[in-house]
C-alpha positions in Angstrom: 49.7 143.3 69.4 51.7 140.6 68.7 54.5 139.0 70.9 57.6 138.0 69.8 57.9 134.3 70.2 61.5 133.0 72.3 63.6 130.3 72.2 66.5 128.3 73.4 68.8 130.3 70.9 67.5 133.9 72.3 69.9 135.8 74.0 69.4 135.7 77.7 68.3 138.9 79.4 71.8 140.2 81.3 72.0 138.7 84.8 73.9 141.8 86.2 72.4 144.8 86.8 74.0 147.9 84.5 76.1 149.7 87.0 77.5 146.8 89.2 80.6 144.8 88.2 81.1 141.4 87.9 83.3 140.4 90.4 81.3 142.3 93.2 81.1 139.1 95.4 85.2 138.6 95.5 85.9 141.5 97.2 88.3 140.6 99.9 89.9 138.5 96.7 90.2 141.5 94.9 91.9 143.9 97.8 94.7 141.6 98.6 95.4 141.3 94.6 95.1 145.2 94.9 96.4 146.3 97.8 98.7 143.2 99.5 100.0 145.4 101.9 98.1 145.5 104.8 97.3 149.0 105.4 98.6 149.2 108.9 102.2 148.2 107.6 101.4 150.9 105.1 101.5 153.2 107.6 104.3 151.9 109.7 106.4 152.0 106.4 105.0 155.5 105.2 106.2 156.6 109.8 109.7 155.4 109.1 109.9 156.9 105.7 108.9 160.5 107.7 111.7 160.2 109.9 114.1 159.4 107.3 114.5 155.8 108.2 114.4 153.1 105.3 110.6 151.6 104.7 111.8 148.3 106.0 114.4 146.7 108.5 115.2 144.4 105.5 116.2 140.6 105.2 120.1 141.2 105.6 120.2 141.4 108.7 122.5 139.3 111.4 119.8 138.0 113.5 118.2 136.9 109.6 121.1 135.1 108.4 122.0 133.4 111.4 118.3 132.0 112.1 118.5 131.0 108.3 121.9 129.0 108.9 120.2 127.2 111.9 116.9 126.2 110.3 118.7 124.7 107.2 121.4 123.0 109.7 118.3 121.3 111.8 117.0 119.9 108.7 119.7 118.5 107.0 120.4 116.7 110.4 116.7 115.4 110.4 117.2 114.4 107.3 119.9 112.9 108.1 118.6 111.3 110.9 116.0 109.9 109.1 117.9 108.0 106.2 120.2 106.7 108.3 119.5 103.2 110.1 119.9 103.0 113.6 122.8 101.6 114.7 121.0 99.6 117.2 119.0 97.8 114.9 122.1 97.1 112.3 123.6 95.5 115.9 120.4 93.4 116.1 120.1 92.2 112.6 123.9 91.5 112.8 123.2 89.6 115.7 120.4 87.5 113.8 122.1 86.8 111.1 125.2 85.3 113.1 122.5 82.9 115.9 120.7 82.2 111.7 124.3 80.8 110.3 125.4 79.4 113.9 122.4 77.4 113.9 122.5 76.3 110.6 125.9 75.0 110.8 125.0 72.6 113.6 121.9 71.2 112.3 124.8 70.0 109.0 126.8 68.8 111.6 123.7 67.0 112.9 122.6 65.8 109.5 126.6 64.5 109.0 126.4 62.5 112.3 122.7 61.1 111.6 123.8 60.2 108.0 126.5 58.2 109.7 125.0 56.8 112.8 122.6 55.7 110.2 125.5 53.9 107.7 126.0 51.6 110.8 122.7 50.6 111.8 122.8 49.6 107.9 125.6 47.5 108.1 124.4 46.0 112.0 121.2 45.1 109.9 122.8 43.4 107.4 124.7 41.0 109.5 122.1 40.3 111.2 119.8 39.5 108.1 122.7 37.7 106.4 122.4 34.5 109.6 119.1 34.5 108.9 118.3 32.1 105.6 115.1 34.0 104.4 114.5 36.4 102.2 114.2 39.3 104.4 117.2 40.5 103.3 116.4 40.7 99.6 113.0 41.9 100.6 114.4 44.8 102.8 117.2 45.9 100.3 114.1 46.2 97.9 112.0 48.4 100.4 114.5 50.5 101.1 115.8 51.8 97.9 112.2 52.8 97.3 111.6 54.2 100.1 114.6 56.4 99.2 116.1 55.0 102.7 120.0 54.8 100.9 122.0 57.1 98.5 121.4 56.3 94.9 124.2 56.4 92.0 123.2 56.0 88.4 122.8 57.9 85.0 119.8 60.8 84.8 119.0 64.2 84.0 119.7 67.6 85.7 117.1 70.2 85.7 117.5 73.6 87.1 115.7 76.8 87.5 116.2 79.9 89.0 114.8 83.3 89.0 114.1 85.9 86.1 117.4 88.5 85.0 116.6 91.6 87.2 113.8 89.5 89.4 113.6 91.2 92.9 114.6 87.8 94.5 116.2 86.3 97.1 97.4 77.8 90.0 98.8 75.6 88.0 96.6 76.2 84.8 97.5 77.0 81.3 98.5 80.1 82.5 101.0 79.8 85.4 100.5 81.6 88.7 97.5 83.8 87.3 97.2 85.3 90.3 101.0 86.6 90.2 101.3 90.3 90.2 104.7 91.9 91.0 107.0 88.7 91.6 106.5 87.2 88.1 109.9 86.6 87.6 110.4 84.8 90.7 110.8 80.9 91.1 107.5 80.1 93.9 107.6 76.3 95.6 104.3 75.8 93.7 106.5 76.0 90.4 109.2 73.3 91.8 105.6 71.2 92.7 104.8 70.9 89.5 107.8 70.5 87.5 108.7 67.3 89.9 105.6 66.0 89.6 106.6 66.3 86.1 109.5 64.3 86.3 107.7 61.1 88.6 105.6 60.9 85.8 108.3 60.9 83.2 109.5 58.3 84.7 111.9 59.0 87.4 113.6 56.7 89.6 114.9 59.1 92.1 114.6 62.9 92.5 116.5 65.1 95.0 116.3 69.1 95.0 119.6 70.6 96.4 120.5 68.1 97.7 117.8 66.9 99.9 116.1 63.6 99.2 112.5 63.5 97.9 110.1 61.0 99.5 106.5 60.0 99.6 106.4 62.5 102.8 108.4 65.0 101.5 106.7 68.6 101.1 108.1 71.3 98.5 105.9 74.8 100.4 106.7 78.4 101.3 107.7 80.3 103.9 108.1 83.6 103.8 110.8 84.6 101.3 112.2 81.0 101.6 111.3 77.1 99.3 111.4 74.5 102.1 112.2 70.6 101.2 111.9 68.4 104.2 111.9 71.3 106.4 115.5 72.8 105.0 115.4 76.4 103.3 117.0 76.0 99.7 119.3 78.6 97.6 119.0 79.8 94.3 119.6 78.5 91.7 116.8 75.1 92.7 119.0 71.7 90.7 116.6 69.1 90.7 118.3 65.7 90.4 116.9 63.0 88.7 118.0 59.1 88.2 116.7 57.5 85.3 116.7 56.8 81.7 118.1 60.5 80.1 116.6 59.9 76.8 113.7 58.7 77.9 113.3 61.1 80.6 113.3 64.0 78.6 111.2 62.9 75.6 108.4 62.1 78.4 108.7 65.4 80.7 108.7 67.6 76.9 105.3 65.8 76.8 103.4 66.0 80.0 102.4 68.7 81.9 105.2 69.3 84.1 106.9 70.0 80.9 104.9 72.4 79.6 104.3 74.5 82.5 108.7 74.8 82.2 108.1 76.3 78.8 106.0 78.5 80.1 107.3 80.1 82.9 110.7 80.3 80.8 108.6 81.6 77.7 106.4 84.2 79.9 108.2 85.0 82.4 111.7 84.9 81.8 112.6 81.9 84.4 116.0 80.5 83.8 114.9 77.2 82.6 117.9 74.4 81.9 117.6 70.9 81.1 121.1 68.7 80.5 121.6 65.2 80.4 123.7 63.6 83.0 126.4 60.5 82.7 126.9 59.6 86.9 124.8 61.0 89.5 124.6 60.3 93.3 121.4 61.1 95.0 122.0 60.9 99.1 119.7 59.1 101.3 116.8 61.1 103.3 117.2 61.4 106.6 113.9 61.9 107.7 112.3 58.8 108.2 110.0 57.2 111.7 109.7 53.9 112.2 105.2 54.3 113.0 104.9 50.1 112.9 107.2 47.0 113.4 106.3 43.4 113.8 107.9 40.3 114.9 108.3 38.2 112.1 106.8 34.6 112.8 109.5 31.8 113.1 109.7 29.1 110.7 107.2 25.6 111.6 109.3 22.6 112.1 109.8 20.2 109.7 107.7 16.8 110.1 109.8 13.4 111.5 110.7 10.9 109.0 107.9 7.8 108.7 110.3 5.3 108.1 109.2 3.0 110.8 105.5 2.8 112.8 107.3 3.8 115.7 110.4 6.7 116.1 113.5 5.8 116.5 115.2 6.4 120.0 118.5 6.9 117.9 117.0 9.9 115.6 117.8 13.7 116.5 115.3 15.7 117.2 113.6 18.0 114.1 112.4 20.8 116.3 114.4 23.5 115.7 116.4 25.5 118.8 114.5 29.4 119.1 116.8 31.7 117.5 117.1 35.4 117.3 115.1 37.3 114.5 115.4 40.7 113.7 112.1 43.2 113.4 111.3 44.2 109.9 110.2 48.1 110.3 108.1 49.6 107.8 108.9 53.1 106.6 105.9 55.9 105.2 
């Protein structure tokens, strides 16, 4: 007696036995698609039909309608409710912004008053320096232009940047801000970083963004939503002023780094990128210096009497000179 051999390609003996149907084990699935009444409605309804009365008390009814009118009322005044702010925080952030502007506005008024204060201690110094015969003067008048101690006028460039067209504002590789996700389009302080590093190393004289002075203690950083330089929130569009050859200037910044990581941003990510040549700028002086170290200078030695004679003479003045008055020379970071 031979077997028949199987396979994977054999039909498979039926799982079901004959007689049962397939969808034995939905049952409750399959009465309420069957029967979606349940049957003691069914009754209720086939009661009322008995007596005459209508299967159903229907959906027309007063006590319907007016429970529908309040349900939709009591949502659209949630919703309501919902997209509208509160007016006591509208008060508070009105309130903000007013002590934000207030505050503001003094600390110009403060910056006009220091910038002035600070005119005269200038010209006190230098009649005080000018009695003096050295070269303190000189030296002083050299220190503090570099220092960036005095406003600046002179011939430069003017390069501004601002954010992207459509930019949701208000790691400097070859690839700028890799890390940048969502706010591509926006101008971050790293970006002003590195364009005015750009620029010292072009060549530049004298650099000021918005206004505000650069030093060798200035810091460009973030904070929040905001660019700070030397502590002061800055505006769109960022002008950074620069004193110094224009030709030159440019040629050099199109050739370092500074330059082109500008490209880049413009190229990549749509930054508003300008570069323009300048005939007379005027750069103001920082405000934020402190005197950390001052000295004494030491007074001149006196000069040695005449050897005319073995012996002075009782009829020759005196070559000591009289103590006089000399001002501190204060050294600025």
């Amino acid at each position: 007696m031979s077997t028949r051999p199987t396979s994977h390609r054999d039909e498979p003996p039926p799982v079901t036995p004959a007689g049962r149907r397939l969808d034995e084990s939905m049952t409750l699935l399959i009465s309420m698609m069957e029967r979606p009444l349940d049957p003691g409605y069914a009754a209720a309804a086939a009661e009322r039909e008995a007596a005459g009365l209508p299967p159903s008390t229907g959906t027309q009814t007063p006590v319907v309608v007016v429970a529908s009118v309040v349900a939709g009322l009591l949502f659209a005044l949630g919703a309501v409710a919902l997209r509208t702010p509160s007016s006591s925080a509208i008060t508070a952030k009105a309130n903000l912004v007013s002590q934000i502007q207030t505050r503001r506005a003094a600390v110009e008024k403060q910056g006009v008053a220091l910038r002035a204060l600070q005119s005269q201690l200038d010209k006190l110094q230098a009649q005080a320096l000018g009695q003096d015969g050295s070269s303190l003067k000189s030296r002083l008048a050299t220190l503090t232009l570099a220092a960036g101690a005095e406003p600046v006028t002179g011939k430069g460039i003017k390069v501004v940047l601002d954010n992207a067209p459509g930019s949701g504002g208000t790691s400097a590789d070859g690839n700028p801000r890799t890390s940048a996700k969502k706010d591509d389009g926006k101008v971050f302080s790293k970006d002003l970083q590195i364009v005015v590093n750009g620029l010292w190393e072009a060549g530049a004289e004298a650099i000021s963004v918005n206004g505000q002075r650069l030093t060798s203690t200035s810091a460009i950083r973030f904070a929040g939503e905001a660019i700070l330089v030397n502590f002061r929130p800055l505006a769109r569009p960022y002008t950074i002023s620069v004193i110094g050859d224009p030709a030159s200037l440019q040629v050099e910044f199109a050739g370092n780094d500074g330059g082109a990581y500008a490209r880049a941003l413009k190229d990549n990510y749509g930054i508003r990128v300008s570069i323009d040549a300048a005939d007379k700028l005027t750069l103001p002086a920082a405000t934020s210096f402190t005197v950390r170290a001052a000295r004494v200078p030491k007074p001149q030695s006196s000069a040695p009497a005449p050897t005319g004679s073995s012996s002075p003479s009782s009829h020759s003045p005196s070559t000591t000179p009289s103590p006089s008055t000399t001002p501190t020379s204060a050294s600025s970071p």
